[in-house]
DSSP file (Angstrom, degrees, kcal/mol; ACC not computed):
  #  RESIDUE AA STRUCTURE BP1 BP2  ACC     N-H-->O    O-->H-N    N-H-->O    O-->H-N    TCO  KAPPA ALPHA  PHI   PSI    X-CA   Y-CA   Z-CA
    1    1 A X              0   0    0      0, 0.0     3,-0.1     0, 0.0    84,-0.1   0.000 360.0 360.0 360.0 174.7   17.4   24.2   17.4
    2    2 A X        -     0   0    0     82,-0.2     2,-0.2     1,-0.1    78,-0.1   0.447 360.0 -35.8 -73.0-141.6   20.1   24.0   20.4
    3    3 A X        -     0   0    0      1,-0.1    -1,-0.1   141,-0.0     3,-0.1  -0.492  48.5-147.3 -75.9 166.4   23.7   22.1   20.4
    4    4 A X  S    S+     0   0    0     -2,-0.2   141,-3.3    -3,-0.1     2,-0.3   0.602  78.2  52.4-100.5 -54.5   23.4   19.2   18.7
    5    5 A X  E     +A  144   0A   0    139,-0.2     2,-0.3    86,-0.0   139,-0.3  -0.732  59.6 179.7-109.3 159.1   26.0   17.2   21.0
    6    6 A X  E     -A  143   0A   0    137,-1.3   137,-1.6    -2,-0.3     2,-0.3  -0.946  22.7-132.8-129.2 141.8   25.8   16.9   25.1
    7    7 A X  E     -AB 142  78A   0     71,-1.2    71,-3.3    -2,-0.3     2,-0.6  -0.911  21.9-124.3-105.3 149.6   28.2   15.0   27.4
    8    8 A X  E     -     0   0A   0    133,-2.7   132,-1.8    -2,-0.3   133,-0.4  -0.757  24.2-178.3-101.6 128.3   26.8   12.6   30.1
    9    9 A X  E     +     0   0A   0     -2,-0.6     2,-0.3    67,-0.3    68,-0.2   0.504  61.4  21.1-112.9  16.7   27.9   13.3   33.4
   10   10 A X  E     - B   0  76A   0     66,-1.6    66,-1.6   128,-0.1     2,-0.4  -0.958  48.8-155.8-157.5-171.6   26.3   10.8   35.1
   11   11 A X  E     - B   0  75A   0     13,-0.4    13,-1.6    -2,-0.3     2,-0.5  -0.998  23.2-172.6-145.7 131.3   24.5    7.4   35.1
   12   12 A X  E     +H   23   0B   0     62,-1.3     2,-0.3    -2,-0.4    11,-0.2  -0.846   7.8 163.5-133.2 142.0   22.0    6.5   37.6
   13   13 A X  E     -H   22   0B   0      9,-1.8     9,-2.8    -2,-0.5     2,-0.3  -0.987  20.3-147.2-159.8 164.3   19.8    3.2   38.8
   14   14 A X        -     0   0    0     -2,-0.3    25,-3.7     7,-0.2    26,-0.4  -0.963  13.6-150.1-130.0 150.6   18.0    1.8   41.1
   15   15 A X  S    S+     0   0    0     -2,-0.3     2,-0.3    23,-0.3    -1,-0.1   0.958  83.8  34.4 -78.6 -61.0   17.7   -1.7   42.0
   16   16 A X  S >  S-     0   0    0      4,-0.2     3,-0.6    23,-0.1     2,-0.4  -0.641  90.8 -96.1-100.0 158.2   13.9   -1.3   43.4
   17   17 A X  T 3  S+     0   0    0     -2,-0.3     3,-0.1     1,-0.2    -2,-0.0  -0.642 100.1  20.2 -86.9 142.5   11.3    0.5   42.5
   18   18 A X  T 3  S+     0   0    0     -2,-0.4     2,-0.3     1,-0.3    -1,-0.2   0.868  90.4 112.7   0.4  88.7   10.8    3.8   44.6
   19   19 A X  S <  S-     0   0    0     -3,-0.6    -1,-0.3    53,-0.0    -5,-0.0  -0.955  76.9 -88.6-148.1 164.7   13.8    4.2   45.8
   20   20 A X        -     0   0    0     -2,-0.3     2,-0.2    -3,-0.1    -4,-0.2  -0.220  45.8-105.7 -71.3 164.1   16.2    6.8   45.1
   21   21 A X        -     0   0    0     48,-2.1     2,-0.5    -7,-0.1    -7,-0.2  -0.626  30.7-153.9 -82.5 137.9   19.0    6.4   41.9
   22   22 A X  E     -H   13   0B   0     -9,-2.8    -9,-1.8    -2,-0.2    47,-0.1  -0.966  16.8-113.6-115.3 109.5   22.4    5.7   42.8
   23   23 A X  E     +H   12   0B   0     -2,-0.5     2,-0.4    45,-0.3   -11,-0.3  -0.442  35.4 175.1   1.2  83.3   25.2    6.6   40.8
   24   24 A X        -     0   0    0    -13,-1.6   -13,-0.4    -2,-0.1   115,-0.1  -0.833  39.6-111.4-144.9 169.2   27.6    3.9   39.0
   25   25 A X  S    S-     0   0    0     -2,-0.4   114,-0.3     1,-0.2     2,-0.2   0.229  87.2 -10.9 -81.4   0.1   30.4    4.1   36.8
   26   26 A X        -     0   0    0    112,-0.2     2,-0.3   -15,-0.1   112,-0.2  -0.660  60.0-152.7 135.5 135.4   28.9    2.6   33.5
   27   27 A X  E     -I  137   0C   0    110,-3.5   110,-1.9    -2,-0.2     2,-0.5  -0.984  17.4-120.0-145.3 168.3   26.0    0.8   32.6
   28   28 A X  E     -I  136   0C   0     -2,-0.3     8,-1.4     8,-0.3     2,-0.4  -0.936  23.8-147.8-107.4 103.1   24.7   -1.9   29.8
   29   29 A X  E     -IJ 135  35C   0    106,-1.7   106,-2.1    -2,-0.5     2,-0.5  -0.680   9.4-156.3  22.6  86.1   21.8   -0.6   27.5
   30   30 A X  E >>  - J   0  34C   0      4,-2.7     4,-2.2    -2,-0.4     3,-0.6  -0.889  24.7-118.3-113.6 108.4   19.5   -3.6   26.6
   31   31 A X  T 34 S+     0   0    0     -2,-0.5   101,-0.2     1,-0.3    -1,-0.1   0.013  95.3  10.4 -63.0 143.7   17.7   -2.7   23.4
   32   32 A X  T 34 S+     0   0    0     99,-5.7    -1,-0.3   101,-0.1   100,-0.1   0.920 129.3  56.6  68.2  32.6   14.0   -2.7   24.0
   33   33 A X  T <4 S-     0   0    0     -3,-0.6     9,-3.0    98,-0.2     2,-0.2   0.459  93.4-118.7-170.3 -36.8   14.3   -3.0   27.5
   34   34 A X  E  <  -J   30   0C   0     -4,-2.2    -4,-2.7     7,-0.3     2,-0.6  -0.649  60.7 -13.2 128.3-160.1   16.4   -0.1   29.3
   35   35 A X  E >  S-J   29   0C   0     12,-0.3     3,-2.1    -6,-0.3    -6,-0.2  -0.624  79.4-106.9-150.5  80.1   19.3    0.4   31.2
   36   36 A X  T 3  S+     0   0    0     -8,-1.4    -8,-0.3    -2,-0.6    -1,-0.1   0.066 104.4  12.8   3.4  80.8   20.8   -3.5   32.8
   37   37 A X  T 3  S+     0   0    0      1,-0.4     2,-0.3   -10,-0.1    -1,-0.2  -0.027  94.8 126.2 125.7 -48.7   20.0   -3.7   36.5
   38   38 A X    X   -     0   0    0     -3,-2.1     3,-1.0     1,-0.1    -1,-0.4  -0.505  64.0-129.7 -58.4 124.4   17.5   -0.6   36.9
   39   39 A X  T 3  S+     0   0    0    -25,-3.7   -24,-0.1    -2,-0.3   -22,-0.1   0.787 100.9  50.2 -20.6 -47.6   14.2   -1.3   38.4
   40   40 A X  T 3  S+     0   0    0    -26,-0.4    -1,-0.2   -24,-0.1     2,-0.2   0.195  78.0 116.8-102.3  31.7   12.2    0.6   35.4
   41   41 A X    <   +     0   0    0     -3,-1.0    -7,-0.3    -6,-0.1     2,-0.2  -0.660  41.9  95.7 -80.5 155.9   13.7   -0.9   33.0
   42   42 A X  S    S-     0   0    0     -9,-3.0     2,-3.1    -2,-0.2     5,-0.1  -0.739  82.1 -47.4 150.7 169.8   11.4   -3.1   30.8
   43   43 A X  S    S+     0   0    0     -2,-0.2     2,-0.3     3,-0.1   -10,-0.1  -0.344 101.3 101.4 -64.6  80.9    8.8   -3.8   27.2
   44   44 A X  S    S-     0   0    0     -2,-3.1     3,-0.4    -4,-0.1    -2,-0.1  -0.880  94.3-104.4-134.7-167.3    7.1    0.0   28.1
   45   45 A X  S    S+     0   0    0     -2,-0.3    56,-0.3     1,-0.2     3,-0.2   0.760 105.2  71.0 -89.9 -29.4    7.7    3.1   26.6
   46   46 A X        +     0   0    0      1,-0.2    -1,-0.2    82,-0.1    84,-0.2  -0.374  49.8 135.8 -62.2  28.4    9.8    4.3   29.6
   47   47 A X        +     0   0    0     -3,-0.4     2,-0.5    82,-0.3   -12,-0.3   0.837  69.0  30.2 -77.3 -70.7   12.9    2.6   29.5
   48   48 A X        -     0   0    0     81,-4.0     2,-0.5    -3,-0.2    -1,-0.2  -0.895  65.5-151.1-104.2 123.9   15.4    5.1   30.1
   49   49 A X        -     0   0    0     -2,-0.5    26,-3.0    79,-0.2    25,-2.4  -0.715  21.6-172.3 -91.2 120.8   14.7    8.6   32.4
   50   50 A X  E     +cD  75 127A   0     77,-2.0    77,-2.2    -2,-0.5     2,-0.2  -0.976   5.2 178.3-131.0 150.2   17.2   11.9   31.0
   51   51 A X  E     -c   76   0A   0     24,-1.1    26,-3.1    -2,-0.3     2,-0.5  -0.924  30.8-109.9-135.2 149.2   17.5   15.1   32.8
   52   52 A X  E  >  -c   77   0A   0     73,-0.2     4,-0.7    -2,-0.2    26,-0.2  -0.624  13.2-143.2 -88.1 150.1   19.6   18.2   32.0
   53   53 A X  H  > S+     0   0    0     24,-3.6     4,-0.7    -2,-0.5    25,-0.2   0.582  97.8  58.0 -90.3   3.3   22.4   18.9   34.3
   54   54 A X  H  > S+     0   0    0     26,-0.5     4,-2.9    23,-0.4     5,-0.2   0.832 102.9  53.7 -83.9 -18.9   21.8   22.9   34.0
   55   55 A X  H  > S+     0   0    0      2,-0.2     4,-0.9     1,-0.1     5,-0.2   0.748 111.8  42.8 -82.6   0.4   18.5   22.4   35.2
   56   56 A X  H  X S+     0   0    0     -4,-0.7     4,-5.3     3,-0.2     5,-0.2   0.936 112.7  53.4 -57.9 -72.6   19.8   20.4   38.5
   57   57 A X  H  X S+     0   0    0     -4,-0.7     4,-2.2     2,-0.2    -2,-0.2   0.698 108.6  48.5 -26.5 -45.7   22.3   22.9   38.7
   58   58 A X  H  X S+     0   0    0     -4,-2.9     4,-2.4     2,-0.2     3,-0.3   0.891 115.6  48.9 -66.1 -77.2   19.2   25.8   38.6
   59   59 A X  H >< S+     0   0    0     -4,-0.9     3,-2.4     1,-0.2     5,-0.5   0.849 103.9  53.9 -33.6 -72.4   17.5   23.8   41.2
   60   60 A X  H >< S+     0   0    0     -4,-5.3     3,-3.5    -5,-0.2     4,-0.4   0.940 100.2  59.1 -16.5 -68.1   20.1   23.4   43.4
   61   61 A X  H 3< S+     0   0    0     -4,-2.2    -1,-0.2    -3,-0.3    -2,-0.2   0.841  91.3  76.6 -41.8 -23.3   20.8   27.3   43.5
   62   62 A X  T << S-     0   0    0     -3,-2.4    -1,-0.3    -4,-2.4    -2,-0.2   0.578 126.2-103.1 -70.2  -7.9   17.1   27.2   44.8
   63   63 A X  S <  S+     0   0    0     -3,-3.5     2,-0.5    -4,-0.3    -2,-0.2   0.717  80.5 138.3 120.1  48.9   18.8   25.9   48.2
   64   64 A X        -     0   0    0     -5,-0.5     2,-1.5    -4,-0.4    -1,-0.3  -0.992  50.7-144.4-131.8 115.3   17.7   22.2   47.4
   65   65 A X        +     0   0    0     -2,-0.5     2,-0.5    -3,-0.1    -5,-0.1  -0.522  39.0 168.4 -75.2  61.2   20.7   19.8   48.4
   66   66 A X        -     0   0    0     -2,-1.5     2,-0.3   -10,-0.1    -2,-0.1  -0.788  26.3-152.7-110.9 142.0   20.2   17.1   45.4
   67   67 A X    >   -     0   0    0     -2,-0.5     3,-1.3     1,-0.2     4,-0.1  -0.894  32.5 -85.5-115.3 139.9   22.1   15.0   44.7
   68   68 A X  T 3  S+     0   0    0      1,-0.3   -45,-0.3    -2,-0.3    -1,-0.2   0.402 122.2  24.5 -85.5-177.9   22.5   13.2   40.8
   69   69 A X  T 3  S+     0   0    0    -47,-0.1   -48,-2.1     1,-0.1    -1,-0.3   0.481  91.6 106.9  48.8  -3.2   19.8   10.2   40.6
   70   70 A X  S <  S+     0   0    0     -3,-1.3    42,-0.2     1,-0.2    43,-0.2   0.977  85.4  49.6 -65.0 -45.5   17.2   12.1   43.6
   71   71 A X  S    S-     0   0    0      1,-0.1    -1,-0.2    -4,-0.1     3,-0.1   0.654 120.7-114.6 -63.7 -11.0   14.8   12.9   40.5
   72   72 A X        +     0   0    0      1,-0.2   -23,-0.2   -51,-0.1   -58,-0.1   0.584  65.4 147.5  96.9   6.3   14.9    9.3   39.2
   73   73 A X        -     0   0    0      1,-0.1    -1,-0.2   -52,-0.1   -23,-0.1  -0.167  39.0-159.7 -89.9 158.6   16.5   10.1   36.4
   74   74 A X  S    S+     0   0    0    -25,-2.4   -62,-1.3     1,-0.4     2,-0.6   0.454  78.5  40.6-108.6 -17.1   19.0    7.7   34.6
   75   75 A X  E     -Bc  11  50A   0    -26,-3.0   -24,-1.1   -64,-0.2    -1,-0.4  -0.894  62.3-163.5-145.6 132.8   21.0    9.9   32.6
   76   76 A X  E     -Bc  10  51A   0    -66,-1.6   -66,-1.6    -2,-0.6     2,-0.3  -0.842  21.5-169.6 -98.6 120.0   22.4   13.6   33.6
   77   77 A X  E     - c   0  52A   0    -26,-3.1   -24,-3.6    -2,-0.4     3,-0.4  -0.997  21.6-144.6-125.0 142.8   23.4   15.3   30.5
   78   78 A X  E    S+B    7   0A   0    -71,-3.3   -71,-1.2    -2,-0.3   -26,-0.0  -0.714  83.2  25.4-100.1 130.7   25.4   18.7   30.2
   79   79 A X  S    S+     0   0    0     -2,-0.4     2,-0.2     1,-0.3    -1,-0.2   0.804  89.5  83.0  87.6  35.7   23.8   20.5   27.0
   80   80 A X        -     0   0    0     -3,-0.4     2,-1.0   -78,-0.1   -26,-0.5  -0.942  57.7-139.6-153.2 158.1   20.6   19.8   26.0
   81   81 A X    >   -     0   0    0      1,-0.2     3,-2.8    -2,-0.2     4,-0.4  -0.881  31.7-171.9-110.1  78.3   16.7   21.2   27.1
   82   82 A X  G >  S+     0   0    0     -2,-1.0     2,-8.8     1,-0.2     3,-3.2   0.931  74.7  58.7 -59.4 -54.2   15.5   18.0   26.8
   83   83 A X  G 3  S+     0   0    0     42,-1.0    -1,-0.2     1,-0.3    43,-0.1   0.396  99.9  64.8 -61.9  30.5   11.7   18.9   27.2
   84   84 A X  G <  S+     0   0    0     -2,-8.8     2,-0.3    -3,-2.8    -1,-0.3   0.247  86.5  89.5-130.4  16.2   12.4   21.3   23.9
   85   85 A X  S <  S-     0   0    0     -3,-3.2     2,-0.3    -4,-0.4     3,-0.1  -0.805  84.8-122.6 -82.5 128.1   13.2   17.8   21.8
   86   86 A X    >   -     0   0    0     -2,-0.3     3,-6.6     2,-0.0    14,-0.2  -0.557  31.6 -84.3 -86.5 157.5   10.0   16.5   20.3
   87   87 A X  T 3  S+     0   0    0     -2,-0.3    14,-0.2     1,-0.2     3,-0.1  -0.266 121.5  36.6 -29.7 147.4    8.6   12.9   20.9
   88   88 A X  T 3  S+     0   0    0     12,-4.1    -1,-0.2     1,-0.2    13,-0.1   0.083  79.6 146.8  99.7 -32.0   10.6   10.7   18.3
   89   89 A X    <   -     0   0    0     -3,-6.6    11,-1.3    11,-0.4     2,-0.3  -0.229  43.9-138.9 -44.0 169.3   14.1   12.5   18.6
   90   90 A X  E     -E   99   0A   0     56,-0.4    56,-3.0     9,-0.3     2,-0.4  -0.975  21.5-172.1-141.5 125.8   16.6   10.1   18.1
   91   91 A X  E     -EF  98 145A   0      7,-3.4     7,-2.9    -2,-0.3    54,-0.2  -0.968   7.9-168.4-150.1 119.4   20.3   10.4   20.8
   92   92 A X  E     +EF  97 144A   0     52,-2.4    52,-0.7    -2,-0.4     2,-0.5  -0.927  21.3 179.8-118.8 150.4   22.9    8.4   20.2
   93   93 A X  E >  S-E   96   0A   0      3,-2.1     3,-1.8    -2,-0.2    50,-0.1  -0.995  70.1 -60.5-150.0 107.2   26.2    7.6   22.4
   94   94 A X  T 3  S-     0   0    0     -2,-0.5    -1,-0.1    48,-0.5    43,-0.1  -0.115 122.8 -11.1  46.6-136.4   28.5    5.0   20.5
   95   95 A X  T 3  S+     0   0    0     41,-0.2     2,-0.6    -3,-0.1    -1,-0.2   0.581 115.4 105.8 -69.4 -22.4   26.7    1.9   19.9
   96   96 A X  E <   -E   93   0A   0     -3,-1.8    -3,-2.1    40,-0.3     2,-0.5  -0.569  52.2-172.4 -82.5  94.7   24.1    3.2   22.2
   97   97 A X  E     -EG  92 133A   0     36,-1.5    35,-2.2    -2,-0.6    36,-1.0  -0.851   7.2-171.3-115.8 124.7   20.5    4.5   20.0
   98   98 A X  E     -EG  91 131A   0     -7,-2.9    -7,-3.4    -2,-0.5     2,-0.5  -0.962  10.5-159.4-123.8 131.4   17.8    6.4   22.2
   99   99 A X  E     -EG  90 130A   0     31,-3.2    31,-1.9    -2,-0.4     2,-0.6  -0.938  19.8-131.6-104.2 107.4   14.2    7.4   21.0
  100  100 A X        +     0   0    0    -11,-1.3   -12,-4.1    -2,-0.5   -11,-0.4  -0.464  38.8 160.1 -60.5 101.0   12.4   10.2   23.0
  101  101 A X        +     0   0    0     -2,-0.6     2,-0.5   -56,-0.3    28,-0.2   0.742  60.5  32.8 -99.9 -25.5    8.8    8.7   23.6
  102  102 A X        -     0   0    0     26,-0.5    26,-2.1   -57,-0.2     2,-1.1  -0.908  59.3-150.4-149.9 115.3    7.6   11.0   26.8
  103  103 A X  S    S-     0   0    0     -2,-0.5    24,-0.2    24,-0.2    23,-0.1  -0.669  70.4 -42.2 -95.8 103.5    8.2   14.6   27.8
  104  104 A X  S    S-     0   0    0     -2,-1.1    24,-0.3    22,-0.2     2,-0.2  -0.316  72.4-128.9  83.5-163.7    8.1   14.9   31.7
  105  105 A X        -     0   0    0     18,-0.8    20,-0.1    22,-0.1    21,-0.1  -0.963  15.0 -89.8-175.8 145.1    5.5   13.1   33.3
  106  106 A X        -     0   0    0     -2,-0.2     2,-0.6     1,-0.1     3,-0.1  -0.271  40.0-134.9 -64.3 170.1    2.5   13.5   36.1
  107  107 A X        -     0   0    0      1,-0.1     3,-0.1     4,-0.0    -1,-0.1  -0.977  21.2-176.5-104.8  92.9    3.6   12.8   39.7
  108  108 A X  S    S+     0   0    0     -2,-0.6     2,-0.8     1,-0.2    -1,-0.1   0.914  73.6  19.2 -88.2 -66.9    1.3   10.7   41.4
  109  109 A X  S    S-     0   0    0     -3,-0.1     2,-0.4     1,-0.0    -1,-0.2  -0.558  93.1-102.0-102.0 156.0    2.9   10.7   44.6
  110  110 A X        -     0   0    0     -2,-0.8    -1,-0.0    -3,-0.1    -3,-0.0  -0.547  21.3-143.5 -90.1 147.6    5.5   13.3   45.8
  111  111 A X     >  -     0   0    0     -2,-0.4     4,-1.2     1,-0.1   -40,-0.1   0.141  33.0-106.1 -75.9-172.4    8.9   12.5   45.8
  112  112 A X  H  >>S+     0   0    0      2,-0.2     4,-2.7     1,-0.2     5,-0.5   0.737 118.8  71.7 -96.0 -33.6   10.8   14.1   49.1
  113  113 A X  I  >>S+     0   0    0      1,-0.2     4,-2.0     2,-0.2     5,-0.7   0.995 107.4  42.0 -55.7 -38.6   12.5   16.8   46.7
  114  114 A X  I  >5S+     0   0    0      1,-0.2     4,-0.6     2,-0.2    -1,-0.2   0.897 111.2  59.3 -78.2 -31.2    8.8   18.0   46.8
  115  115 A X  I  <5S+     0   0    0     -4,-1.2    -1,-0.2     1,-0.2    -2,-0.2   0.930 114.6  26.9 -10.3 -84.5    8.5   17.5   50.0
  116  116 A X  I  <5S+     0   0    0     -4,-2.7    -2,-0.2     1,-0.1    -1,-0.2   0.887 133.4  28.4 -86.1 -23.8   10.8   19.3   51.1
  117  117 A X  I  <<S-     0   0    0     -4,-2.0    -3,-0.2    -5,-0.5    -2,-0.2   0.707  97.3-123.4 -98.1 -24.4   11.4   22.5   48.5
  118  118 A X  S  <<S+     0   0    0     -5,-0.7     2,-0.2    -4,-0.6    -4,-0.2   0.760  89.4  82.3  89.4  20.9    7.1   22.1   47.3
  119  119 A X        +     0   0    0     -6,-0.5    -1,-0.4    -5,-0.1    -2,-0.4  -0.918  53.7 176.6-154.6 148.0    8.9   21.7   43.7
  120  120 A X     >  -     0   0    0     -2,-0.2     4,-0.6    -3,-0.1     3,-0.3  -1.000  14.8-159.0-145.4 151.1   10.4   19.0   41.8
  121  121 A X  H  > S+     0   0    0     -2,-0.3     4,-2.1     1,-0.2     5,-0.2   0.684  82.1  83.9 -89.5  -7.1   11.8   19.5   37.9
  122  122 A X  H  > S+     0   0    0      2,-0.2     4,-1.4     3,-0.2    -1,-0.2   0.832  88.1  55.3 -78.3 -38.7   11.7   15.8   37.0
  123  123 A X  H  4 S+     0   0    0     -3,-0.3   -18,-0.8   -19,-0.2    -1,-0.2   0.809 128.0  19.6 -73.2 -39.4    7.6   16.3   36.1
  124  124 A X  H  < S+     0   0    0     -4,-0.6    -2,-0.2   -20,-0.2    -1,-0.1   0.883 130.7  41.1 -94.4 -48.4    8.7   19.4   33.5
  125  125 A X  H  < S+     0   0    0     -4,-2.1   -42,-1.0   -43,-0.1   -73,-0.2   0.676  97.0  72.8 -93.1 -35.2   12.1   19.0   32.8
  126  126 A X     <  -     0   0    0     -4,-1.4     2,-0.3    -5,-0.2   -75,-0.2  -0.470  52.3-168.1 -92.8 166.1   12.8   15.3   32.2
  127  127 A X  B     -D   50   0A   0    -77,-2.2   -77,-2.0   -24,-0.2   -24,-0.2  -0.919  12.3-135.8-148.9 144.9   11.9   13.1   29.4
  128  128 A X        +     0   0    0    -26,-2.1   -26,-0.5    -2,-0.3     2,-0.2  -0.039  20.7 175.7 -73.2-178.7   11.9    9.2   28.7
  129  129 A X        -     0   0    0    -29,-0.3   -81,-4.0   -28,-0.2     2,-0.3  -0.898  20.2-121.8 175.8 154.6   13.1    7.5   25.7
  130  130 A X  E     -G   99   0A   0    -31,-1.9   -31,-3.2   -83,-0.2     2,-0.7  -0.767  30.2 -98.5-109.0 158.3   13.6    3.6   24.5
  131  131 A X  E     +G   98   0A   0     -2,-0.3   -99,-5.7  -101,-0.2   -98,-0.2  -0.866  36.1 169.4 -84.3  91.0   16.3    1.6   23.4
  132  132 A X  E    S+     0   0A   0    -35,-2.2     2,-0.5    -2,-0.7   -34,-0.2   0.774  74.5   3.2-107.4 -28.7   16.1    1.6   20.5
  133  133 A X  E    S-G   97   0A   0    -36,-1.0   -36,-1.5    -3,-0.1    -1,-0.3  -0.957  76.9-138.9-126.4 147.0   20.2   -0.3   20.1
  134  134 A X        +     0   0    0     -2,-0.5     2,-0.4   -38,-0.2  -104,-0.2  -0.220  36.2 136.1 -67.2 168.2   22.1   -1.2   23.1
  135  135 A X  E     -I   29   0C   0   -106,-2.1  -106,-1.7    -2,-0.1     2,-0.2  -0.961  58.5 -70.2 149.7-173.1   25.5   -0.9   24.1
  136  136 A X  E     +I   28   0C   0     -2,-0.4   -40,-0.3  -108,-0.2     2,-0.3  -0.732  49.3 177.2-111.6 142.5   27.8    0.2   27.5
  137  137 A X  E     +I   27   0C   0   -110,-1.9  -110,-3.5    -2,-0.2     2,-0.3  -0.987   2.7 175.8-147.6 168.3   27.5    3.9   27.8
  138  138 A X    >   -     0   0    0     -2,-0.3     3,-0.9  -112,-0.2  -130,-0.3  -0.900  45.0 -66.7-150.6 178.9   29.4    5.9   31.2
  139  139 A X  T 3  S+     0   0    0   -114,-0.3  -130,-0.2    -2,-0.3     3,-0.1  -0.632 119.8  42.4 -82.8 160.7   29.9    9.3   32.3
  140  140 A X  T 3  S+     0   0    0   -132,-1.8    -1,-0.2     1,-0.5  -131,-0.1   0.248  87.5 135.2  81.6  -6.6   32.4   11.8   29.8
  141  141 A X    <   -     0   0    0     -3,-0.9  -133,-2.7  -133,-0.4    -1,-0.5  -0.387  56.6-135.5 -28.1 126.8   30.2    9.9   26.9
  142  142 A X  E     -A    7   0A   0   -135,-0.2   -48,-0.5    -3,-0.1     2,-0.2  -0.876  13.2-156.6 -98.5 166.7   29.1   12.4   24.4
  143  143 A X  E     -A    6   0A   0   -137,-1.6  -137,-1.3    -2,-0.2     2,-0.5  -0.700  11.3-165.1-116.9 175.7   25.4   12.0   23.4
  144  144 A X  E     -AF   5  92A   0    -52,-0.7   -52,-2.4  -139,-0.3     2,-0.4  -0.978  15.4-131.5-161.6 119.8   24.7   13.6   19.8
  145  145 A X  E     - F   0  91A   0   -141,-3.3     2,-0.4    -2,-0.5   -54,-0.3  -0.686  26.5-129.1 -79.5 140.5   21.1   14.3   18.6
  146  146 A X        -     0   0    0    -56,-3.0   -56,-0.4    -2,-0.4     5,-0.0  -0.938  13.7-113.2-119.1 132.8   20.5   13.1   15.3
  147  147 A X    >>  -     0   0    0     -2,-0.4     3,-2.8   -58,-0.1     4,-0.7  -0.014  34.2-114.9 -44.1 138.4   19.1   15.0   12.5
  148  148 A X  G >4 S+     0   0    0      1,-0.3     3,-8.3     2,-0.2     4,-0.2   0.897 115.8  64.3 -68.8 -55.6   15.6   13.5   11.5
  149  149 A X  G 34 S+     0   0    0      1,-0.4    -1,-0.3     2,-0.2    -2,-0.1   0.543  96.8  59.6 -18.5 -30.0   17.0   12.5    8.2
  150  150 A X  G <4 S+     0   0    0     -3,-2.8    -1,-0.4     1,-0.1    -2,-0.2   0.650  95.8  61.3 -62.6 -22.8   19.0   10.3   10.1
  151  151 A X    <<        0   0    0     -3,-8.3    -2,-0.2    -4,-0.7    -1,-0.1   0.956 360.0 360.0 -65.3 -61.0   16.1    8.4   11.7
  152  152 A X              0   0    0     -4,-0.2    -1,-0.2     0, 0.0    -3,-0.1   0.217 360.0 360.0 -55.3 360.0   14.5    7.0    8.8
């Protein structure tokens, strides 16, 4: 397997649902319910949205002016492929325990990053996960994959 640990370099919500993610400086983790404040937060299986920040970073080079939260994502982490985690990993940040329930995800309608470049990475690249403990997590947080032995 990859690194083990990641740092998050940002943290994104949105207030309503489809509308773009906004940035903010820290946010509150409510186990079994997601990410304090965000629109998709809630009792589903989707609770929190993580993306890697190289694969922004690739996209970007593709000439696509996005910016962190345009995919929907809640949490940009440097140093993991999420969609090469299986269902059931376990990421933890301090107090803060996340369970990977869904890798990527259909698109029913297109976002305007598809729009406008005809690709968006969020549908391959991203994966959900639940809250499985709560707690305040921010950006410069490291997140740390836990060994399955750990899960149990």
């Amino acid at each position: 397997m990859g690194e083990t640990t990641g740092i998050i370099r940002a943290v994104c919500i949105s207030e309503k649902k489809g509308t773009g993610k906004h940035e903010v400086p820290k946010a509150v983790l409510k186990e079994s319910w997601g990410i304090a404040g965000d629109a998709h937060a809630g009792s589903w299986h989707r609770q929190v949205s993580l993306l890697g920040l190289q694969q922004i970073e690739a996209f970007r080079e593709r000439g696509a002016a996005v910016s962190f939260g345009d995919f929907g994502e809640n949490l940009v982490v440097d140093g993991f492929r999420f969609r090469e985690l299986p269902v059931g990993t376990r990421l933890q940040s301090g107090e803060v325990l996340l369970e990977i329930t869904q890798i990527g995800k259909e698109c029913h309608s297109h976002c305007e990053i598809y729009k406008a470049m005809g690709d968006c990475i969020m549908p391959r690249e991203g994966v959900f996960a639940r809250v499985l403990r709560g707690g305040e997590i921010k950006p410069g947080d490291e997140l740390r994959l836990l060994p399955a032995e750990e899960t149990e």
